[in-house]
VEXLUMZA-852816 format. One record per atom (N, C-alpha, C): x, y, z. Coordinates in steps of 0.02 Angstrom, whole numbers, plus 50000, padded with zeros to 5 digits. Example, Ala and Ser with C-alpha at 12.3 -4.5 7.8 and 13.67 -1.06 7.14 Angstrom:
REM residues 2
506604971650390 506154977550390 506604983550390 506424988850354 506844994750357 506455000250394 
//
This chain:
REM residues 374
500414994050000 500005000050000 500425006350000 501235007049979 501765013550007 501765013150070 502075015750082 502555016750144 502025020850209 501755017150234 501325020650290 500895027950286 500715027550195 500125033250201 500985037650178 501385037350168 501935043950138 502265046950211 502605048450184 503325053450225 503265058450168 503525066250225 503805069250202 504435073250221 504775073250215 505385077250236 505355085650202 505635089850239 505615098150252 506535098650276 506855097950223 507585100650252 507685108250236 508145111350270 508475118050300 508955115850246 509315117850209 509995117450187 510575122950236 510305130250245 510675132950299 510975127850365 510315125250391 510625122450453 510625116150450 510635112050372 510825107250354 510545102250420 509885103150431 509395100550479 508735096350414 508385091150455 507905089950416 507215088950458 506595088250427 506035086950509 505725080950448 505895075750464 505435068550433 504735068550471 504105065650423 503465066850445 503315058950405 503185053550452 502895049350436 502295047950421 501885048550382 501025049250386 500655044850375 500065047150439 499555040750417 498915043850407 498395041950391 497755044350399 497735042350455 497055043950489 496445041850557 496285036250552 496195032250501 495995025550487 496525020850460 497165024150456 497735020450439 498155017750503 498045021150555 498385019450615 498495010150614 499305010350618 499515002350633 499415000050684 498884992550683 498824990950766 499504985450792 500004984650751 500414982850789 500924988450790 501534988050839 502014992850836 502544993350791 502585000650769 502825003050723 503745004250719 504105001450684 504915002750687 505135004550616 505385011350637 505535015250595 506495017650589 506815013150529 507495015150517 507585018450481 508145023650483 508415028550460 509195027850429 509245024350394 509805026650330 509935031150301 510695030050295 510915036650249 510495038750195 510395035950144 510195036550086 509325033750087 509375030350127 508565026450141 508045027150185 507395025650206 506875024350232 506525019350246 506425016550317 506025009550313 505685010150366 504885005950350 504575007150412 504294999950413 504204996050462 503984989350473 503394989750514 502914985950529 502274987150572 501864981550539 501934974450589 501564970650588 501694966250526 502264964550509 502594959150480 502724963350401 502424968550388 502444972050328 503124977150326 503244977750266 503934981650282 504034986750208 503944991350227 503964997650170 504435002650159 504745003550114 505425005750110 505745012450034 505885015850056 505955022549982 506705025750001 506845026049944 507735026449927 507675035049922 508035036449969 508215045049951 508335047849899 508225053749862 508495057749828 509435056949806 509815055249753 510465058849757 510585066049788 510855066649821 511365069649848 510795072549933 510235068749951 510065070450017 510365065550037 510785065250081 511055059750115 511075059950212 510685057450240 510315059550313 511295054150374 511055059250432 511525054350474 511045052950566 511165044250528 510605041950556 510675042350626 511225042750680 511535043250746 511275048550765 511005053850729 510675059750754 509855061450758 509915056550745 509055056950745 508785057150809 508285063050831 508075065250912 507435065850877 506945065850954 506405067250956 505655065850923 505755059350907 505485053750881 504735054150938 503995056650888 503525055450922 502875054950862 502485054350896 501745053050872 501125058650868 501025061850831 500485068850844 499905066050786 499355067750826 498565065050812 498585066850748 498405063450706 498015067950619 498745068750585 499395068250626 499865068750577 500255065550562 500445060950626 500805052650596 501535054750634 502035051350632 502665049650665 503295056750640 503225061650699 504065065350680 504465063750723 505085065250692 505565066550707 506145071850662 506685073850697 507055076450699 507775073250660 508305075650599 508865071250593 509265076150571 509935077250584 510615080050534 510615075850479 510935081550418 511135078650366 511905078750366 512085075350334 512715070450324 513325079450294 512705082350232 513095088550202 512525091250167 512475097350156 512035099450130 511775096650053 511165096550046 510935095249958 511515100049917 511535097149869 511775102749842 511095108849830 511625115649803 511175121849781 510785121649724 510275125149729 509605125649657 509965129249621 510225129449558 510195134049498 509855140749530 510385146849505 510145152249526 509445153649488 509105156349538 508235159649498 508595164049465 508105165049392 508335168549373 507875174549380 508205180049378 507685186849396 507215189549343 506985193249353 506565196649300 506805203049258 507325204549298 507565209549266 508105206449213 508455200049234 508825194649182 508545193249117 507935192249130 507455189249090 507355191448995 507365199249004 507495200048957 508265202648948 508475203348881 509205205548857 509165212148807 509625217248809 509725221448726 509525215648682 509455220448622 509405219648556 509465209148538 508955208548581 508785201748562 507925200748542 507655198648490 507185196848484 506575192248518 506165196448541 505565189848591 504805191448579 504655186748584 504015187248581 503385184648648 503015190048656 502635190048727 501845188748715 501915181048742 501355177148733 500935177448798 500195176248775 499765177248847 499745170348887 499865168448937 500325163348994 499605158448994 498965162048999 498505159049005 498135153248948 498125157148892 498165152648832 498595151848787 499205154748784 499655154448722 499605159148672 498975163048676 498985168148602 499645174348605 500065174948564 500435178448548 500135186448547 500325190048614 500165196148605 500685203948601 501295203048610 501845205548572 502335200448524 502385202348478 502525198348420 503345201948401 503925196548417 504465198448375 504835205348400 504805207048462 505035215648469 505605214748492 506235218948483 506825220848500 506925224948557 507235225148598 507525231848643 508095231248636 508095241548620 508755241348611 509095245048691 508575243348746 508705244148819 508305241848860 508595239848902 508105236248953 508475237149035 507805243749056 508185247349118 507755244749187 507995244749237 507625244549308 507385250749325 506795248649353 506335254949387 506295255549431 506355260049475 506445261249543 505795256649580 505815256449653 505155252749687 504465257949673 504035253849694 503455255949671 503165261749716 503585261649760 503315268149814 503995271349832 504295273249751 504995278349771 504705284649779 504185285649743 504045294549763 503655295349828 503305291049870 503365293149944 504025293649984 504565292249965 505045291949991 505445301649993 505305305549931 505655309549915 505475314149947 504995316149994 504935320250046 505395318350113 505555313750113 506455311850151 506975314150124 507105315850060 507505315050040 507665322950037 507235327550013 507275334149978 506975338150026 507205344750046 506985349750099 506675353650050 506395354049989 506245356549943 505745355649911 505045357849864 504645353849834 504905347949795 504585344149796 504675337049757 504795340349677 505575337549654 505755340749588 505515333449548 505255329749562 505045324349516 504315324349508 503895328249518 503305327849527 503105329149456 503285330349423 502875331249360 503405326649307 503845324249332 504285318249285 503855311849299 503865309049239 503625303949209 504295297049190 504035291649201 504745287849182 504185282549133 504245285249064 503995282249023 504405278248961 504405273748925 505025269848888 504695273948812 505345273748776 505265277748734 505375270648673 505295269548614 505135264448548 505845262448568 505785256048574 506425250048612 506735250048652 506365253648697 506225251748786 505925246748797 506225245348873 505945241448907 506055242048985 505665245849022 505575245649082 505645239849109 505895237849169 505595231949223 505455232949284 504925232349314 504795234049374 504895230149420 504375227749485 504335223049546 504225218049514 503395218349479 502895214249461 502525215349373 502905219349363 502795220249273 503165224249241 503195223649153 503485228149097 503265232849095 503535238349089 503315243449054 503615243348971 503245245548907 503435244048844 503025249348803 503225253448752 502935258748708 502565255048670 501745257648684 501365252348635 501625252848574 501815255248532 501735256648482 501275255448432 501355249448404 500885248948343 500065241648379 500435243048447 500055237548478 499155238948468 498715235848425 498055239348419 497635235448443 497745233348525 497265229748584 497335233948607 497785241448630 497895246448678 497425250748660 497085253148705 496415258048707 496825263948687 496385269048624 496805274448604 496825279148649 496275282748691 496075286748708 495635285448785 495675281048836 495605278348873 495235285148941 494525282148956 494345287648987 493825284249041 494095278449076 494005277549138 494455270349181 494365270149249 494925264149233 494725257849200 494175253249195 493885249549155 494355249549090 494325256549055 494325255948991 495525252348986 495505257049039 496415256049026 496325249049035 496135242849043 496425234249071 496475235248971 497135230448976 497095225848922 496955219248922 496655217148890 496365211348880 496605205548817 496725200448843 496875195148799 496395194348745 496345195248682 496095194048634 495595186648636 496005183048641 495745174348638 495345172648694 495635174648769 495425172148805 495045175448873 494965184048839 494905187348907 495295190448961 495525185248973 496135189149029 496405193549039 496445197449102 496825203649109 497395200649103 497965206949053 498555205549038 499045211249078 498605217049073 499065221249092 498405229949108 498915235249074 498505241749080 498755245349046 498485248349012 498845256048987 498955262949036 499635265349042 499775268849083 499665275949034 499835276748983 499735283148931 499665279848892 499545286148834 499315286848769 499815280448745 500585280848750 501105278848692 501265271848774 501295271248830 501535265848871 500985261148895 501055255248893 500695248648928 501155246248962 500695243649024 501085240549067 500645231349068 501355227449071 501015220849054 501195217649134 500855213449173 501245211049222 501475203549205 501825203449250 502285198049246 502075188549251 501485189949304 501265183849303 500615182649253 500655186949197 500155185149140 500425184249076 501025185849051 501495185249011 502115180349011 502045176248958 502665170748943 502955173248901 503635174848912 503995179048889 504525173948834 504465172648763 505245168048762 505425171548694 506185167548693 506515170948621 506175170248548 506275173848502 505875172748444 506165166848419 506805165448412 506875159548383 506795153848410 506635154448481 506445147748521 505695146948498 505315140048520 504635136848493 504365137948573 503685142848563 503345143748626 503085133848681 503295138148749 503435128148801 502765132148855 502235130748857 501725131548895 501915129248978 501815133549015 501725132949080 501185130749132 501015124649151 500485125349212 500125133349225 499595135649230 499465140649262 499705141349349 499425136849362 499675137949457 500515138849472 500575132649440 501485132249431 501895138549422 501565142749358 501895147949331 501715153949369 501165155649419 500915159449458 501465160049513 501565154349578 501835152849630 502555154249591 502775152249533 503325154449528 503735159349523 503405165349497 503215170749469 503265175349548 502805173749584 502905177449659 503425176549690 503535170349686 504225166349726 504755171749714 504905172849643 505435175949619 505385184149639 504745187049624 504745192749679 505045193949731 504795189249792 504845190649849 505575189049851 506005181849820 506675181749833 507115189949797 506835189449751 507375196549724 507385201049796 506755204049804 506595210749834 506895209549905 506865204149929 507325200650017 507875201250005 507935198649944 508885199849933 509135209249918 508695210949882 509065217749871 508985223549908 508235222249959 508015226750007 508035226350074 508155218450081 508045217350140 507315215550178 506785215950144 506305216750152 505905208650153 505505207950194 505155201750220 504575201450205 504185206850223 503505207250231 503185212150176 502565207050142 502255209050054 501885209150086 501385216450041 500775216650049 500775214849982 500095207349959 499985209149876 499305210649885 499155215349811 498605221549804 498465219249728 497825220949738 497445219849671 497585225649631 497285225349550 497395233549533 496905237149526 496275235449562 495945238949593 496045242449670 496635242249684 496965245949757 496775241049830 496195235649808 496135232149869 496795227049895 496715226149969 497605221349979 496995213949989 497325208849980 497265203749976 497305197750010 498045199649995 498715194550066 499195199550101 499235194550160 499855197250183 500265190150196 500865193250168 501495185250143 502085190550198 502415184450251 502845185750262 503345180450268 503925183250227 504505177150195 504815175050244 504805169050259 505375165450321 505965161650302 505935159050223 506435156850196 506595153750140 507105153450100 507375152850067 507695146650020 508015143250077 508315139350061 507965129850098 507295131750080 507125122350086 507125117650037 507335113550053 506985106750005 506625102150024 505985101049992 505395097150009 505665091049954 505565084149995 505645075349980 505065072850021 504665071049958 504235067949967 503965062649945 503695056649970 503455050349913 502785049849909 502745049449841 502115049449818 501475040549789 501295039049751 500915033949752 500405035349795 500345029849877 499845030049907 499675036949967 500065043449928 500325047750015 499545051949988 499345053450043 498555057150052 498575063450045 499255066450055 499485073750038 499475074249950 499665069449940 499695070349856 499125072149819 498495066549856 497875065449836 497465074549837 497895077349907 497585082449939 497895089349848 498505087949842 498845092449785 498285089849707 497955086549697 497535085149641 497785090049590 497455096349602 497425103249559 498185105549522 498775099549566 499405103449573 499945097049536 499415091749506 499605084649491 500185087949413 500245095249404 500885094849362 501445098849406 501455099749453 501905102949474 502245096749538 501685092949565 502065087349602 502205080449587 502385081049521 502555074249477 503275076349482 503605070749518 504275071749491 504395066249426 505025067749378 505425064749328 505225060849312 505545055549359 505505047549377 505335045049452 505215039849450 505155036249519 504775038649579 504645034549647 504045036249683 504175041149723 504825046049745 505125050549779 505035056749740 504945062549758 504965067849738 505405073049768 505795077649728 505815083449772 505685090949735 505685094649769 505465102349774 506035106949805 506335112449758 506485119649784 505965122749809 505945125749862 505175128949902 505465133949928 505155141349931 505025146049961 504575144650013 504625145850084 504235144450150 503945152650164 503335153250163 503075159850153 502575157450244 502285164550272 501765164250328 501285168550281 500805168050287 500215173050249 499395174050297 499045179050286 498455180950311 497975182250263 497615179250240 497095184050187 496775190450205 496615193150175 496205201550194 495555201050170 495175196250114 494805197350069 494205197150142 493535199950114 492975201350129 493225204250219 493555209250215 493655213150293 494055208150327 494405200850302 494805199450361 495515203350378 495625201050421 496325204550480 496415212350429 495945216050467 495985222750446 496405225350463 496345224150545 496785228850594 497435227550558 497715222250558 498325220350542 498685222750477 497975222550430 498245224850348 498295230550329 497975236350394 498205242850423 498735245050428 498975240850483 499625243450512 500155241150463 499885234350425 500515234950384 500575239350330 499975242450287 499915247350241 500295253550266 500425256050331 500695260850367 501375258250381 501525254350377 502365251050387 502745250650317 503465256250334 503915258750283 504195250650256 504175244950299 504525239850314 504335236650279 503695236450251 503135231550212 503185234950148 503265229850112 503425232450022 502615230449991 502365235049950 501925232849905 501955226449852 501555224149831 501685219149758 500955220649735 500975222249664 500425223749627 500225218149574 499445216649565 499555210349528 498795210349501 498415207049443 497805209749431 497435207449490 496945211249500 496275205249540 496405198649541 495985196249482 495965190649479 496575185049504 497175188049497 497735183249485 498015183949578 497905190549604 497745188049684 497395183249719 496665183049692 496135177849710 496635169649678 496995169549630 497065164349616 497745160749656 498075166049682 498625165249725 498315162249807 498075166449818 497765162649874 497215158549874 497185154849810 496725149249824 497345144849832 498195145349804 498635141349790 498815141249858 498775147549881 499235147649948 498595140650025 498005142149986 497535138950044 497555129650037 497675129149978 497555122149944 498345118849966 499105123549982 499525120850000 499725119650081 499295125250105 499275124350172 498795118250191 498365117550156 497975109950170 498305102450168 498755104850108 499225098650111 499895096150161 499745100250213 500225101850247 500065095550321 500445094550340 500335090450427 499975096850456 499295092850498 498875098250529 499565103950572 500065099150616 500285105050665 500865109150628 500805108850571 501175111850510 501125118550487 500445119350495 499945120550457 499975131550475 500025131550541 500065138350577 500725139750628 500725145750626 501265148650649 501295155350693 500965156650753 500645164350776 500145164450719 499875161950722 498915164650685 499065165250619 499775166850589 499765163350528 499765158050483 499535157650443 499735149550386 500265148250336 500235141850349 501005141650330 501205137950256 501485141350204 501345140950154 502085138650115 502195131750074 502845130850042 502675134049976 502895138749938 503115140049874 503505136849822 503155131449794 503895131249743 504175134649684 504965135149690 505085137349636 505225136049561 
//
């Protein structure tokens, strides 16, 4: 039947620590007693003459003399505690968004949701970073003087390319889905031709802004490779929040619809996990259904995952006001802008992964606790 309902393992590569989670259902409980070995490279659990067993990942390699704190918690099945031998090796650096595109290389910017090609073939002959999204509250710190940027505009001029937090900026030019003359906010969304979807907005007459998690961006001479929607969503944020921690320092996202409402509140705890998990008969898997392309590994019954470990709060319909207050008022808390819709769809990802989680997994101080993969 697999290995006692699935294991999952949650390693630290920092502290080159791991937390093994043996699982059972409520109705899986073994009525004889359960012995559970820990090999370098291996897993075995015996219980009542049956004996179930899954070969580690290359290069997780566990040291079994360290294994502490070996117990039993209701609804979640057998933890414990183990050192690893040496760290996994490192994930391939993410690559950023500002990487993403290059000068004077040809690409074409397809809509993520269905594939229809909605910039076709364009060149930049620059591709600059844009300050954060709330640099001009900042400049009354900065200047004892009226604000000398107040009437500057940072608009891309024909083979530009802006990059922001969470989207392009790009000179429509000959683009004729861009509203000419746009005279309410309704009218500025651009919209996917084929399929509907908000893609982006028109900021002026001559600039659109496309965001990031609605656009598949690849080279013209490469053959467009379709993405999972959820997959390409979670990934898409992931890479946000790692850039902006790394270059700001900054932990705590508010993401906001572009209708100005906040949504979530995500606060980043880390970085560097790897999720090993086995799949076949594990009930967590059953629980990922929606997510059956993103938790298929390669080959064989073991899986693993690069994961971003996020805490989050929803806001939608008046929840944790107080809280989504004080953080809207905190210099500390960075914005992330993203359509409506594609908020609502984030936190259905973020609710559906916290479900898959061991109940005492699950919260953290009143937050939920959320793996990202990347």
């Amino acid at each position: 039947a697999g290995m006692a309902g699935a294991f999952l393992m949650e390693i630290r590569r920092g502290t080159q620590s791991a937390l093994l989670v043996i699982r059972y259902a409520a109705a899986e409980l073994p009525s004889a007693p359960v012995e559970v070995s820990v090999c370098a490279d291996s897993l075995e659990v015996r219980s009542g003459g049956s004996c179930d067993a899954a070969a580690l990942p290359a290069g997780v390699r566990l040291a079994p003399s360290s294994c502490r704190g070996l117990r039993r918690l209701r609804g979640d099945g057998l933890h414990l505690r183990v050192r690893l031998r040496c760290p996994p090796p490192a994930p391939d650096v993410v690559f950023t968004l500002k990487e993403s595109l290059k000068p004077n290389k040809n690409y074409i910017f397809y809509c993520q949701s269905c594939g229809d090609i909605v910039v076709k073939d364009r060149k930049f002959l620059r591709v600059l970073p844009l300050p954060s999204e709330n640099w001009s509250d900042l400049v009354e710190e900065w200047c004892c003087h009226p604000d000398p940027f107040a009437r500057s505009t940072l608009h891309p001029q024909h083979g530009d390319c802006f990059v922001g937090d969470t989207y392009f900026l790009l000179n429509s030019g000959d683009e004729s889905h861009v509203p000419e003359s746009p005279k309410s906010k309704e009218n500025t969304r651009v919209i996917c031709k084929r399929c509907k979807t908000m893609l982006g907005e028109t900021v002026s007459s001559d600039t659109i802004k496309y965001y990031v998690t609605e656009m598949n961006i690849q080279p013209a001479e490469g053959s467009f490779s379709p993405t999972p929607r959820s997959q390409f969503v979670q990934s898409m944020v992931a890479q946000c929040l790692l850039e902006l921690s790394s270059a700001k320092s900054t932990f705590r996202f508010t993401i906001k619809g572009d209708n100005g409402k906040t949504y979530i509140l995500i606060w980043l705890l880390n970085s560097d996990t790897l999720l090993v998990e086995s799949l076949g008969s594990s009930s967590s898997h059953r629980v990922f259904t929606l997510f059956g392309d993103i938790l298929t590994p390669s080959s064989g019954p073991v899986g693993t995952w690069n994961a971003v470990k996020v805490l989050y709060q929803p806001c939608i319909q008046c929840r944790n006001k107080e809280l989504a207050d004080a953080w809207e008022n905190d210099m500390g808390v960075h914005p992330l802008k993203f359509p409506s819709e594609t908020c609502l769809e984030l936190l259905l990802i973020l609710g559906l992964s916290t479900t898959s989680l061991p109940p005492s997994l699950r919260c953290m101080n009143s937050f939920q606790v959320r793996n990202s993969f990347c």
